[in-house]
SERO-4910 file (N, C-alpha, C, O; in steps of 0.05 Angstrom, whole numbers):
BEGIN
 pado doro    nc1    nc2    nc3   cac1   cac2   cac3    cc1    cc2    cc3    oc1    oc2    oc3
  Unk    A  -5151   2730    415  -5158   2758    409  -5159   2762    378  -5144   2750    363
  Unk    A  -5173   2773    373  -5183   2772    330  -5166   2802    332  -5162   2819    349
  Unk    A  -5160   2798    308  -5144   2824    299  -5158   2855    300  -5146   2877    302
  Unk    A  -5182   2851    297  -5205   2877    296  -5197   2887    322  -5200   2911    325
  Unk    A  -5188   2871    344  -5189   2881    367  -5162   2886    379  -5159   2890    404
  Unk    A  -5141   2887    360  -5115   2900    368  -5105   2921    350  -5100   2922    326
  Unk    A  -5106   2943    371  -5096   2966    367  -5064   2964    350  -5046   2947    349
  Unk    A  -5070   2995    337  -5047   3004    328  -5022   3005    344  -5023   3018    365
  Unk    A  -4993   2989    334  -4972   3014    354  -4978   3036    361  -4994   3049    347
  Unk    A  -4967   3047    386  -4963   3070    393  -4940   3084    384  -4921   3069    388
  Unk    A  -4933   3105    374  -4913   3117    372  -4914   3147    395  -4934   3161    399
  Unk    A  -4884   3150    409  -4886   3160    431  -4858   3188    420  -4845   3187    400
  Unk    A  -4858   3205    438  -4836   3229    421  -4806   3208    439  -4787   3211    424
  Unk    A  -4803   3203    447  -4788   3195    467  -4772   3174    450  -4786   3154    448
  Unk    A  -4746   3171    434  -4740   3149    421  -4736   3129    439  -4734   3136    463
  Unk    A  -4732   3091    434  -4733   3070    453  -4706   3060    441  -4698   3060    417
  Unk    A  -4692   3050    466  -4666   3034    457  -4684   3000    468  -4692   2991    490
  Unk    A  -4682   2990    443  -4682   2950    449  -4656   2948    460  -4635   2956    451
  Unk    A  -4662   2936    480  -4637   2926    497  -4631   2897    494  -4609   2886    497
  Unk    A  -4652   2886    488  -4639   2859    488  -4673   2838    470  -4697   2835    473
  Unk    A  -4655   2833    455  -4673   2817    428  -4659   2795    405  -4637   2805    398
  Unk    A  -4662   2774    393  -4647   2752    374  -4652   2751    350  -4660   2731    338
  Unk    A  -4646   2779    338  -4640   2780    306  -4641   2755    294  -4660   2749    281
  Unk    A  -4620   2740    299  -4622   2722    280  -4639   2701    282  -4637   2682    265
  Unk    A  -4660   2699    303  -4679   2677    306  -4705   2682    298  -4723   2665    297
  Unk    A  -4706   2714    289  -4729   2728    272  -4735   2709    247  -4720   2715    227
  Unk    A  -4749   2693    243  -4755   2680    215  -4778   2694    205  -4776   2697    180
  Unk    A  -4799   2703    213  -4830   2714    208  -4825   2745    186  -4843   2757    174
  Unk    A  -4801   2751    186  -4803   2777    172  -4766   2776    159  -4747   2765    171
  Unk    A  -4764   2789    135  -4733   2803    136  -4718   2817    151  -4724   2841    153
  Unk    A  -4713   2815    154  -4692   2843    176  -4701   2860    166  -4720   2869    178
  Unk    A  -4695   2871    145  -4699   2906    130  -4725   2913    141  -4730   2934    154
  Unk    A  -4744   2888    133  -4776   2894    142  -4774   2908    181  -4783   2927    193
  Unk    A  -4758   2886    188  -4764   2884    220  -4750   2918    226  -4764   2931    241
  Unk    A  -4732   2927    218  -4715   2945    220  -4733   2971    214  -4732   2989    229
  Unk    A  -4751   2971    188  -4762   2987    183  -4789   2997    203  -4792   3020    211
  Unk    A  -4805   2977    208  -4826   2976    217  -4815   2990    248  -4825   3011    258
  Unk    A  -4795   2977    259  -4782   2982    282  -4781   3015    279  -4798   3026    292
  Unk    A  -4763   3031    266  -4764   3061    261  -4789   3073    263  -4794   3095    275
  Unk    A  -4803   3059    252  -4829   3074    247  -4838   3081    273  -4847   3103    278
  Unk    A  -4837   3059    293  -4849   3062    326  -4831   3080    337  -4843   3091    355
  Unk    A  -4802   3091    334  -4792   3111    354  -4763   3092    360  -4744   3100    373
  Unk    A  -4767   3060    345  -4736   3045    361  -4717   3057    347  -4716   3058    323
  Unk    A  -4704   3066    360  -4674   3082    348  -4644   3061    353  -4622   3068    344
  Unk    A  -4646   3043    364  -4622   3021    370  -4629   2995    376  -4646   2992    394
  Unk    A  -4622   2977    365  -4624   2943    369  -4601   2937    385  -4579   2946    380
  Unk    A  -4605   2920    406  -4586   2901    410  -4589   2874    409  -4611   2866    417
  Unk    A  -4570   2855    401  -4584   2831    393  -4564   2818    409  -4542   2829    415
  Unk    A  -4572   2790    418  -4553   2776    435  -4547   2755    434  -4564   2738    438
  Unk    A  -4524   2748    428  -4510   2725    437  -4515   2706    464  -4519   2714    488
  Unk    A  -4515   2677    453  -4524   2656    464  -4508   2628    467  -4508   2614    488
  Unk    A  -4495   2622    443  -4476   2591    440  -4461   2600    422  -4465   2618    406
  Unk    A  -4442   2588    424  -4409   2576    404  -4433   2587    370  -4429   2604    354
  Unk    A  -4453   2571    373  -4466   2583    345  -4477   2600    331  -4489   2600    310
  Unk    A  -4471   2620    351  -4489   2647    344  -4472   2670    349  -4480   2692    342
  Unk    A  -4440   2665    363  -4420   2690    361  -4420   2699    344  -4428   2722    341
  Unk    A  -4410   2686    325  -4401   2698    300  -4424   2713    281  -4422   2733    266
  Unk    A  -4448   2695    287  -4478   2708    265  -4480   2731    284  -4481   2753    272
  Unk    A  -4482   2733    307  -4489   2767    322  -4473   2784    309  -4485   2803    297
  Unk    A  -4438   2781    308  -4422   2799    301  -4422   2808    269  -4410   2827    258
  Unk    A  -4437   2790    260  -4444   2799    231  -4466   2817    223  -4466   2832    203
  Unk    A  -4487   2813    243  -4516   2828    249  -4505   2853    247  -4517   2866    230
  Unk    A  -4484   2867    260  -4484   2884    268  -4474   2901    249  -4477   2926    252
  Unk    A  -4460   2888    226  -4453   2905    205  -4486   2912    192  -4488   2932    178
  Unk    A  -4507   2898    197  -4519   2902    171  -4534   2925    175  -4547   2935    157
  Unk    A  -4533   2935    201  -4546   2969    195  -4531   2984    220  -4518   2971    236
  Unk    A  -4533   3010    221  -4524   3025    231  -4533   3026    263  -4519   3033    282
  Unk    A  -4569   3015    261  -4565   3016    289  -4567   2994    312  -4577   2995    334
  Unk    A  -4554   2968    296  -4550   2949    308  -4529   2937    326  -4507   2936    314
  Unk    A  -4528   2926    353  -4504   2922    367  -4503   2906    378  -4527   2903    383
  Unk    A  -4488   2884    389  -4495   2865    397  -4472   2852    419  -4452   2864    426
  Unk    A  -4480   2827    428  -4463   2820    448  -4450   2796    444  -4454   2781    425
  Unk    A  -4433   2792    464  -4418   2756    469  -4422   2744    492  -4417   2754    514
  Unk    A  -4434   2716    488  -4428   2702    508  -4450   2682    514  -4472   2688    505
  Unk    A  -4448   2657    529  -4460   2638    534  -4472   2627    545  -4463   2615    565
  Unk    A  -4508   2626    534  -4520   2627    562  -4516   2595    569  -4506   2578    556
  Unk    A  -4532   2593    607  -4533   2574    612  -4545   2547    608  -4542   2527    623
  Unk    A  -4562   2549    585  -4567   2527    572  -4545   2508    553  -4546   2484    545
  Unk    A  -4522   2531    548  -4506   2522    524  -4477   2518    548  -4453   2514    541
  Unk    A  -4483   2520    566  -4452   2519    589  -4433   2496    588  -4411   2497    599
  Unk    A  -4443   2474    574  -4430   2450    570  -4415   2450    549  -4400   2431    544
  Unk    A  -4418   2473    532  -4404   2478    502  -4389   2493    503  -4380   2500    481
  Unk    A  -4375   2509    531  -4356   2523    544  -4326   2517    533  -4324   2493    539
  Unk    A  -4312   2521    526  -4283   2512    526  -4263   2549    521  -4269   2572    522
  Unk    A  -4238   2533    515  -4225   2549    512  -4220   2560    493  -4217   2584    494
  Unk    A  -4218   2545    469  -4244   2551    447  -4257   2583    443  -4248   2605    436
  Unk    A  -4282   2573    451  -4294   2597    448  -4296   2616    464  -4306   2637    459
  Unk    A  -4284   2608    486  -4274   2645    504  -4256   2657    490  -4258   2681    490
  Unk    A  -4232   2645    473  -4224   2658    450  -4239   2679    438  -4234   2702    436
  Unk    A  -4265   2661    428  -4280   2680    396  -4288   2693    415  -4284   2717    413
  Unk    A  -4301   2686    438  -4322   2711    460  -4294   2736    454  -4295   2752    436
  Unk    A  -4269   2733    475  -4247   2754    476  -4249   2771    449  -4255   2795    446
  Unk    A  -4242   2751    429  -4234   2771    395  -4258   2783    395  -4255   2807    400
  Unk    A  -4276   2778    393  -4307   2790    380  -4316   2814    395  -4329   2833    385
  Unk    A  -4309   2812    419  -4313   2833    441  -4300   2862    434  -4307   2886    436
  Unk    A  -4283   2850    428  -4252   2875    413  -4270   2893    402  -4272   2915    413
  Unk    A  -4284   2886    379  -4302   2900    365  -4319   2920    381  -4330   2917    403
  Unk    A  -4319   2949    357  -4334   2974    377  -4369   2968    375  -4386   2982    386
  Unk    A  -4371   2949    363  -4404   2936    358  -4411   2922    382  -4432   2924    393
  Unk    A  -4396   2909    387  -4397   2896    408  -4402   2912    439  -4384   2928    441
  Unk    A  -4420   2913    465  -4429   2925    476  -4432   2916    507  -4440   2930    525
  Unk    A  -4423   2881    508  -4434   2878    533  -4428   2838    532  -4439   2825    515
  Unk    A  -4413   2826    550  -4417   2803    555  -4449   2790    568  -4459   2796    590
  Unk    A  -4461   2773    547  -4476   2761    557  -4492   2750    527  -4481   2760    507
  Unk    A  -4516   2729    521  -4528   2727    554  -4520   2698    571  -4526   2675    568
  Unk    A  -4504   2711    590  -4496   2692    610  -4522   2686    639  -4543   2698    644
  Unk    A  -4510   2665    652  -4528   2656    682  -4535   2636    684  -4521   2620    672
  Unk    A  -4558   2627    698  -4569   2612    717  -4592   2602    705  -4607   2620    695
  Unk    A  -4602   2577    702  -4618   2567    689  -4635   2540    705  -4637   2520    691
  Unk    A  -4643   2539    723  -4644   2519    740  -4681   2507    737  -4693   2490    750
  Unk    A  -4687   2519    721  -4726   2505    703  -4722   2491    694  -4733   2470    700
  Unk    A  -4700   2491    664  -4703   2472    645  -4686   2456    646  -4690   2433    636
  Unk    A  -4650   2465    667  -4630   2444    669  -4622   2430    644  -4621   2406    642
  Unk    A  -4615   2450    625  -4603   2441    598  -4576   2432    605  -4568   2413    591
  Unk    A  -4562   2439    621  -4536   2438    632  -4529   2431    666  -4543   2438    685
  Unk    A  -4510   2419    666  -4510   2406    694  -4508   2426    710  -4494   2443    699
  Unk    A  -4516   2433    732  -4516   2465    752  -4483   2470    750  -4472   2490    740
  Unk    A  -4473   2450    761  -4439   2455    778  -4420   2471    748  -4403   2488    751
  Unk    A  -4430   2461    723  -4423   2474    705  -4434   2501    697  -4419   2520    698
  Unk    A  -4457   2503    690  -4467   2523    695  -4459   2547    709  -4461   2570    701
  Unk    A  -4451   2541    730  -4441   2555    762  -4408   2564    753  -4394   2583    761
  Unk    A  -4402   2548    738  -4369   2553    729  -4371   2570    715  -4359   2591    721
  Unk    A  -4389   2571    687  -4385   2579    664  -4388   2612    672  -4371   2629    666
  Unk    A  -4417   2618    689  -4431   2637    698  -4406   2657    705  -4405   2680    696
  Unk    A  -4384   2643    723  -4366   2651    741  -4339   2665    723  -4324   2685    726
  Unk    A  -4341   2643    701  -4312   2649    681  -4328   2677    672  -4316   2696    682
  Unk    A  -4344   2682    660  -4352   2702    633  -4353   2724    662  -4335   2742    660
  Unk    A  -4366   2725    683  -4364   2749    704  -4336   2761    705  -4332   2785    703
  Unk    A  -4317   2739    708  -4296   2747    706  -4280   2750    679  -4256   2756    682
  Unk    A  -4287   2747    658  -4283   2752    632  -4288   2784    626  -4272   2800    616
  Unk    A  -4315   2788    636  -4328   2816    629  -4315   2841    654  -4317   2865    649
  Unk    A  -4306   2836    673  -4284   2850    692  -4258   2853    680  -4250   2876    680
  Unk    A  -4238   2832    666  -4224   2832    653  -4227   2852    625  -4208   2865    615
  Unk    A  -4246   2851    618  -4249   2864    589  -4262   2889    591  -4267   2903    572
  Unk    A  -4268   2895    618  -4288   2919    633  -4313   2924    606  -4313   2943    590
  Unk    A  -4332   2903    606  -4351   2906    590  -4381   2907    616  -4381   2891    635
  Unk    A  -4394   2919    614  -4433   2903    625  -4430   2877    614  -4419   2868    594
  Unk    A  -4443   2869    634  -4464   2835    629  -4492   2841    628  -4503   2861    638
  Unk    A  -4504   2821    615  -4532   2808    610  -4533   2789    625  -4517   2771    619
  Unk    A  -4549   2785    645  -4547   2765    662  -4574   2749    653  -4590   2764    642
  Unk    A  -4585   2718    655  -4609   2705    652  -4607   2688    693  -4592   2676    708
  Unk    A  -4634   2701    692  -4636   2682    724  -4661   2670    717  -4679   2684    709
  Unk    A  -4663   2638    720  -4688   2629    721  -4686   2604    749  -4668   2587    754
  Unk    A  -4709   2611    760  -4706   2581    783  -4677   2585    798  -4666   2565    807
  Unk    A  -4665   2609    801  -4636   2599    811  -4632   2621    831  -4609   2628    837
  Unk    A  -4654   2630    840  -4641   2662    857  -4618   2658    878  -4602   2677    880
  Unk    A  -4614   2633    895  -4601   2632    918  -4566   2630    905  -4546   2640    915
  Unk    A  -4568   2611    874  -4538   2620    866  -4525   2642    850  -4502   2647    844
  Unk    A  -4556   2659    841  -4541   2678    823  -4532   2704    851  -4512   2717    855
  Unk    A  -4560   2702    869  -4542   2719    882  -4516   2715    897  -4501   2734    899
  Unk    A  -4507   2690    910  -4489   2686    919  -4460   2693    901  -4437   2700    907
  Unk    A  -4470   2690    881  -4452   2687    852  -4447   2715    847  -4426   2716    834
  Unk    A  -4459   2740    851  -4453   2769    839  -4445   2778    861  -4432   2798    855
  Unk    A  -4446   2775    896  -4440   2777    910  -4405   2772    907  -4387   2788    914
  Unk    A  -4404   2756    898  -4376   2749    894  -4365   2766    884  -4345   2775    895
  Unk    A  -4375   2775    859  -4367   2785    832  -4369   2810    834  -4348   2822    837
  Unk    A  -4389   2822    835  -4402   2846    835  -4380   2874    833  -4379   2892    816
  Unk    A  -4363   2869    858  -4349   2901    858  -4332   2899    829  -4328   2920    816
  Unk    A  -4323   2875    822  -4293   2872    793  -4320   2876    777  -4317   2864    755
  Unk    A  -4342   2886    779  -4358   2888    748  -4360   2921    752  -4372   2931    771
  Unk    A  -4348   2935    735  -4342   2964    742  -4362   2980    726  -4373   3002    727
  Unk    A  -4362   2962    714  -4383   2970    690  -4420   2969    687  -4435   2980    672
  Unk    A  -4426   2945    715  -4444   2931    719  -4466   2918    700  -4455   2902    684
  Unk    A  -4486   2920    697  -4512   2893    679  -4529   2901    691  -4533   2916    710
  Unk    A  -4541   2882    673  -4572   2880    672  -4577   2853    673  -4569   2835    659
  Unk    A  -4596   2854    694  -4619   2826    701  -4644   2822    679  -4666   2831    682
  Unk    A  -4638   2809    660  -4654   2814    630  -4681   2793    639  -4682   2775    656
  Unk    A  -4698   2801    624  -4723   2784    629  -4729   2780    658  -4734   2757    667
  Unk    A  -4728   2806    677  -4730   2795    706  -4762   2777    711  -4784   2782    700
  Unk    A  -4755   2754    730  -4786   2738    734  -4783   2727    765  -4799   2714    780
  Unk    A  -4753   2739    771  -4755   2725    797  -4759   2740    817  -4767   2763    815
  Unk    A  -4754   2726    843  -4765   2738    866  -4757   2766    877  -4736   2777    871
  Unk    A  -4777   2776    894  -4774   2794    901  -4750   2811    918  -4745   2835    917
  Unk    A  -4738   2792    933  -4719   2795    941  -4694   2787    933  -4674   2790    946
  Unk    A  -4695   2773    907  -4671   2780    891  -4667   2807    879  -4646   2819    884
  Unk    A  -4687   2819    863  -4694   2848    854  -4683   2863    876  -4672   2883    869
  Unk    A  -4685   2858    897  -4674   2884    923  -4651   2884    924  -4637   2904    924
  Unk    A  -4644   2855    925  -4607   2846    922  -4594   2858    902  -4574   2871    906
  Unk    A  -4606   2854    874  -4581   2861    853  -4598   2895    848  -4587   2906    828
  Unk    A  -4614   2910    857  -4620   2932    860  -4598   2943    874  -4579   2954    863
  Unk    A  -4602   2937    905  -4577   2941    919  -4552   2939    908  -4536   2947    924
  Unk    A  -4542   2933    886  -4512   2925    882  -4515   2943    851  -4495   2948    838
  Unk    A  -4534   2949    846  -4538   2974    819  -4533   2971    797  -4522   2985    780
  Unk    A  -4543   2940    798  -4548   2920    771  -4587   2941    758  -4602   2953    773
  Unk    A  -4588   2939    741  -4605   2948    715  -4625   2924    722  -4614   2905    734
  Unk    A  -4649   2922    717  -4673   2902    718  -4686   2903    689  -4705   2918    685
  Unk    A  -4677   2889    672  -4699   2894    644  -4721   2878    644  -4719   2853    648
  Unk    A  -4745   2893    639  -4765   2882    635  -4784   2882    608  -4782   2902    594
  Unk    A  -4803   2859    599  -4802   2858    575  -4833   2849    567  -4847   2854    587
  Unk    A  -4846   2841    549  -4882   2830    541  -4885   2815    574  -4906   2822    585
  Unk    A  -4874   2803    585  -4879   2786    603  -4902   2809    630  -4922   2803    643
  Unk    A  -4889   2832    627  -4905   2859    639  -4939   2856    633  -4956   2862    650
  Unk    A  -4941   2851    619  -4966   2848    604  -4984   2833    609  -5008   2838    607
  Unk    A  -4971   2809    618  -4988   2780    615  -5009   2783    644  -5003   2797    663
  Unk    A  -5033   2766    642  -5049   2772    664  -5034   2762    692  -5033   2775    713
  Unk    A  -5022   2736    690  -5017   2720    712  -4988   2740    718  -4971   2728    733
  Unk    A  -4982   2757    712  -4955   2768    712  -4956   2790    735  -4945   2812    731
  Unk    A  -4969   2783    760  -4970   2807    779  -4940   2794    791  -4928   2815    797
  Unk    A  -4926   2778    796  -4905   2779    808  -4874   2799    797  -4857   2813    808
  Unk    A  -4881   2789    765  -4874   2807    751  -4874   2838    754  -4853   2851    751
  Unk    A  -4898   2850    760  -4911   2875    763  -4906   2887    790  -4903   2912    790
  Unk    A  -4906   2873    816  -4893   2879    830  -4867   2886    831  -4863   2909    838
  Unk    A  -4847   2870    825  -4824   2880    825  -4818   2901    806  -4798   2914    812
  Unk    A  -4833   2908    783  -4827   2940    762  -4843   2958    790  -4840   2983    790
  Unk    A  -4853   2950    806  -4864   2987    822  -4840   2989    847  -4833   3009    859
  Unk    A  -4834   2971    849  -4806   2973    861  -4781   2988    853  -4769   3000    870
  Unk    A  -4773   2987    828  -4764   2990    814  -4744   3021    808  -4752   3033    788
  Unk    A  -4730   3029    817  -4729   3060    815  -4724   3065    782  -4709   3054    766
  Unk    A  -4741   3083    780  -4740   3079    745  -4713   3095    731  -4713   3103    708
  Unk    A  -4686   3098    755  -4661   3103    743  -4649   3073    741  -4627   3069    731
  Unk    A  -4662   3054    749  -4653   3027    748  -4669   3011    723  -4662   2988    716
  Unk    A  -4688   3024    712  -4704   3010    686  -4696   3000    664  -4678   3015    656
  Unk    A  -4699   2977    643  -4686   2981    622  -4707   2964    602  -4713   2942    612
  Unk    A  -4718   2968    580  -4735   2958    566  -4730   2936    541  -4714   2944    524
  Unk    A  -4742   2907    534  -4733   2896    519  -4759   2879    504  -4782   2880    512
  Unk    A  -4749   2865    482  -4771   2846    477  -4764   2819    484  -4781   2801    485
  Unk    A  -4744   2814    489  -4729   2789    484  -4742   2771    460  -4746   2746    463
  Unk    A  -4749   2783    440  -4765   2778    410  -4738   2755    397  -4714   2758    393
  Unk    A  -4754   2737    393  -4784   2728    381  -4793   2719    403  -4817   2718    398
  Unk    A  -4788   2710    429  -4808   2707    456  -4818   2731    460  -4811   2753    453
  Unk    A  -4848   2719    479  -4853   2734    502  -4861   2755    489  -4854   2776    501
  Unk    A  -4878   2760    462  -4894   2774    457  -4917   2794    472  -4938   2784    479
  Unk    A  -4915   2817    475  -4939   2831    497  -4964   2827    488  -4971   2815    468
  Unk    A  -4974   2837    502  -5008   2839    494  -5020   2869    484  -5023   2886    501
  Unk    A  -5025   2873    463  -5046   2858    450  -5044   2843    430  -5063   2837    415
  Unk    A  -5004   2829    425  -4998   2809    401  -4991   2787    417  -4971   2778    406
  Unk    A  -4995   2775    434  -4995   2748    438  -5002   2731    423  -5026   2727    422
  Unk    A  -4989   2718    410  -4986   2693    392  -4986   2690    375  -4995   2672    361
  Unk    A  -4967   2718    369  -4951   2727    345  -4924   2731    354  -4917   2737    377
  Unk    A  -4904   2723    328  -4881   2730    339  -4863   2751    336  -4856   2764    317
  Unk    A  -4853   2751    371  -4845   2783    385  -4826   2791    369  -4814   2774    356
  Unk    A  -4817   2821    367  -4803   2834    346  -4796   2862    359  -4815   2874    369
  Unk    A  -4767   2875    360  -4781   2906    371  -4799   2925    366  -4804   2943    382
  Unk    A  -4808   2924    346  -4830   2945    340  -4851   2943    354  -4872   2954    348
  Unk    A  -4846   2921    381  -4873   2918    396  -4867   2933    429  -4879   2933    451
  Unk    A  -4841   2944    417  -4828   2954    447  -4849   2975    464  -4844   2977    488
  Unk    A  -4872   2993    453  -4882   3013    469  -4902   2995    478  -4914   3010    494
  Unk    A  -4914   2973    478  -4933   2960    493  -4925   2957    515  -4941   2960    534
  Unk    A  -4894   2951    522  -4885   2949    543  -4878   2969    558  -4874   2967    582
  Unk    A  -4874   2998    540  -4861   3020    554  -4895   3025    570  -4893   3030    595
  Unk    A  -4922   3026    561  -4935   3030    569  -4946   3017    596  -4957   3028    614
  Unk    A  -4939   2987    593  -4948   2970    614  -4924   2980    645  -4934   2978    667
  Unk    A  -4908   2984    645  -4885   2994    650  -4894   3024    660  -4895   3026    684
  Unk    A  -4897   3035    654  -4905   3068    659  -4923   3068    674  -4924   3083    694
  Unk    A  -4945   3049    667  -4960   3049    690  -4967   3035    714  -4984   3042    730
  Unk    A  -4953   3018    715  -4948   2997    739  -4932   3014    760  -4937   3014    784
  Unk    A  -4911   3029    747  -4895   3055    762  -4908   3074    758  -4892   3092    756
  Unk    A  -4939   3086    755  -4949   3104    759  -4943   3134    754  -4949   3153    767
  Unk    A  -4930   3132    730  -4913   3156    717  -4932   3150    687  -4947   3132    678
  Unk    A  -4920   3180    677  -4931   3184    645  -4906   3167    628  -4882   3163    634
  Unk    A  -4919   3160    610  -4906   3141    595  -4875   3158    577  -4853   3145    574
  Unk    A  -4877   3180    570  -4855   3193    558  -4837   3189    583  -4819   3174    582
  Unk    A  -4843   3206    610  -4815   3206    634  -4798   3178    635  -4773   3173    636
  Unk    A  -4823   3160    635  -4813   3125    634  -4795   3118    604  -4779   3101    598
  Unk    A  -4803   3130    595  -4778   3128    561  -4756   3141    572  -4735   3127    573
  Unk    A  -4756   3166    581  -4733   3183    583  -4716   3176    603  -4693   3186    602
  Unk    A  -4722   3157    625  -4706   3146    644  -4698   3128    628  -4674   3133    621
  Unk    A  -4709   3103    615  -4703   3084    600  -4684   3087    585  -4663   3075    589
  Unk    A  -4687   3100    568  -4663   3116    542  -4634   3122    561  -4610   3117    557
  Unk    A  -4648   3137    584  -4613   3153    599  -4604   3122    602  -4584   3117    589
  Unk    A  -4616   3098    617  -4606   3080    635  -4592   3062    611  -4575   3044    616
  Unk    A  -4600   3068    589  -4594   3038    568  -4571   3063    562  -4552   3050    571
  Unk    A  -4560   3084    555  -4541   3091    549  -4519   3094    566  -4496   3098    558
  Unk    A  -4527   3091    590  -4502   3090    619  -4494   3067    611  -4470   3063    607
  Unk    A  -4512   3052    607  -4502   3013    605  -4488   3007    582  -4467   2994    578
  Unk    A  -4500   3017    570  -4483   3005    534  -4470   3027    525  -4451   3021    511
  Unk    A  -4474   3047    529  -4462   3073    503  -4444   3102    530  -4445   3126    534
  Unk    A  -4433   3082    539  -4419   3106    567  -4414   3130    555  -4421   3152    562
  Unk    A  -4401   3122    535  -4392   3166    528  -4405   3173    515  -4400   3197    509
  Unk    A  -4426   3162    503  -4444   3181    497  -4466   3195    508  -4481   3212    500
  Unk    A  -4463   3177    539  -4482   3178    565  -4471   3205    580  -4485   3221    593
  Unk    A  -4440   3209    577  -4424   3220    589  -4418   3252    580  -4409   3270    594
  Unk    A  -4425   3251    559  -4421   3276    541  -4444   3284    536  -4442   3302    519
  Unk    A  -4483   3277    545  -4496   3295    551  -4504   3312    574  -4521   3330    571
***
């Protein structure tokens, strides 16, 4: 696509919470830049997320550097073999912090098999029960694995008091019903966009849009009309739009559910006290 032929951001009255995005894997711009540009579209909150033993500590630093940055702990399942006791430590301390918002991104990874499953399956299991213990939300990642993540939240589910979000949902349809049913959050993200993405698109009209939650997971998974550029939040209303209308609603109501649902999840009393 030539640049002549991609539109301006949209800016919408409706402010957007990024729910889930990797600050520190942004190389294409400064932060201040990314931060700025971001305001300009209506993003009023970043969350950035934690992934390995090597990125606890850089998230929890992110978060000092502006006011509306927040972020999380924990290990996804590509990094599950770097598990110890160790760093459920730094996960525990780091969490302490009022910046801090949510264990994850934890789960199931069964495409790329960076990590042996049976570990995986452990790690998944400790941080569920880490984030019950610490009564925080999870970020869950499911790829290729629906038959153990559901078996796995089935387990878990009622000790998560707090519940999550199914980030980057891509899987099946009847997982979406399952962790719908159990009143887990579905975030959806550029992936909305893509042509081959009706499986995708099906499951957002499903979707009750008190269950919605919007992300870039930037620098992946860029929407369209910036595909093959890299993703950033200031690209978040491409998605609020693709999203709005797959659920057949005006695009502000689809913000305004979005906004309530990301502040039930991350920001309770401030969810609580409007």
């Amino acid at each position: 696509m030539s640049k002549t032929s991609r539109r301006e951001i949209p800016r919408f009255h409706t402010p957007i919470i990024e729910t889930h995005c990797h600050l520190d894997y942004l190389e294409a711009a400064e932060l201040t830049t990314i931060l700025e540009r971001s305001s300009e579209v209506g993003i009023e909150r970043i969350v950035t997320i934690a992934v390995s033993p090597d990125n606890l500590d850089t998230v929890l630093q992110l978060t000092r550097q502006a006011a509306n940055i927040w972020g999380t702990q924990g290990i996804h399942p590509h990094e599950a073999e770097s598990y110890s006791t160790e760093v459920e430590e730094r996960i525990r301390r780091n969490a302490a912090d009022a910046r801090i918002l949510a264990i994850g991104e934890i789960g199931l990874d069964y495409y790329y098999d960076h990590a042996d499953r049976d570990i995986q399956r452990q790690v998944f299991e400790r941080q569920l029960e880490l984030a019950a213990e610490l009564d925080l939300p999870v970020v869950i990642h499911s790829r290729d694995a629906d038959d153990d993540t559901r078996a796995i939240l089935a387990n878990h589910g009622r000790a998560l008091t707090r519940g999550g979000v199914i980030h980057s949902f891509t899987s099946s349809l009847a997982l979406a019903q399952f962790c719908l049913g159990e009143g887990f959050m579905l975030g959806f993200n550029g992936i909305a966009t893509f042509n081959r993405a009706d499986n995708v698109r099906e499951v957002i009209a499903i979707t009750p849009p008190a269950q919605v939650l919007l992300e870039t997971d930037a620098p992946y998974l860029t929407p369209v009309p910036y595909r093959g550029k890299p993703n950033a939040p200031f690209y978040l209303p491409f998605i609020a739009e693709q999203v709005a209308d797959t659920q057949g609603m005006d695009v502000e109501s689809l913000l305004a559910h979005a906004r309530r649902n990301s502040l039930a999840l991350f920001f309770p009393a401030e969810a609580a006290a409007r």
